[in-house]
C-alpha positions, 0 to 999 in steps of 0.5 A: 464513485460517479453519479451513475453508479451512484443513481444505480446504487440508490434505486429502489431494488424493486426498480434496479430488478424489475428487468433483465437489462436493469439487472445487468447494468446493476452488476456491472456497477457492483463489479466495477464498485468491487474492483475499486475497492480491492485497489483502495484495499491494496493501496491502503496496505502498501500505505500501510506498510510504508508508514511502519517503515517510516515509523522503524526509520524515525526511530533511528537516528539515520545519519549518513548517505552512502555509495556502496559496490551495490549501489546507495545505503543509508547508515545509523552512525550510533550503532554502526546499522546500515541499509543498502539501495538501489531504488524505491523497492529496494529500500523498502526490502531492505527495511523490511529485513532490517525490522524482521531482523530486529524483531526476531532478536526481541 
């Protein structure tokens, strides 16, 4: 938060309200204040979601690389699971299917 929106946010409201120019600076700030806390939201979630991932994977003992005709996997050489990739997202995917998978089967 900048020390402006935070003067802004700090004034008294008589103050913040007393005219229209005042009144608008005061939104905008707010607006502003709401736009970066729905981006904290979101990032927080996809953080979220990425350490369940890590806690799935943690929980298996991934053992090897691979190249596959789709591209990168990992597998777990205890019960033969593996999970292919070509990239960030779709590892994360492919996490995703594996756990819905699993769950489903509890």
């Amino acid at each position: 938060m900048s020390v402006m929106t935070r003067g802004i946010i700090q004034q008294h409201y008589r103050l913040a309200m007393c005219t229209e120019n005042s009144r608008r600076q005061f939104h905008s700030h707010a607006q502003v204040l709401l736009a970066e806390r729905d981006q904290l939201k979101a990032e927080n979630e996809a953080m979220r979601k990425d350490c369940e991932r890590l806690v799935f994977c943690t929980s298996h003992p991934w053992q090897q690389f691979f190249q596959g005709e789709y591209g990168w996997g990992v597998m777990d050489c205890a019960d033969g699971l593996s999970i292919p990739f070509k990239d960030a997202d779709s590892l994360r995917s492919a996490i995703d299917r594996v756990m819905s998978e699993e769950s489903s089967h509890d």
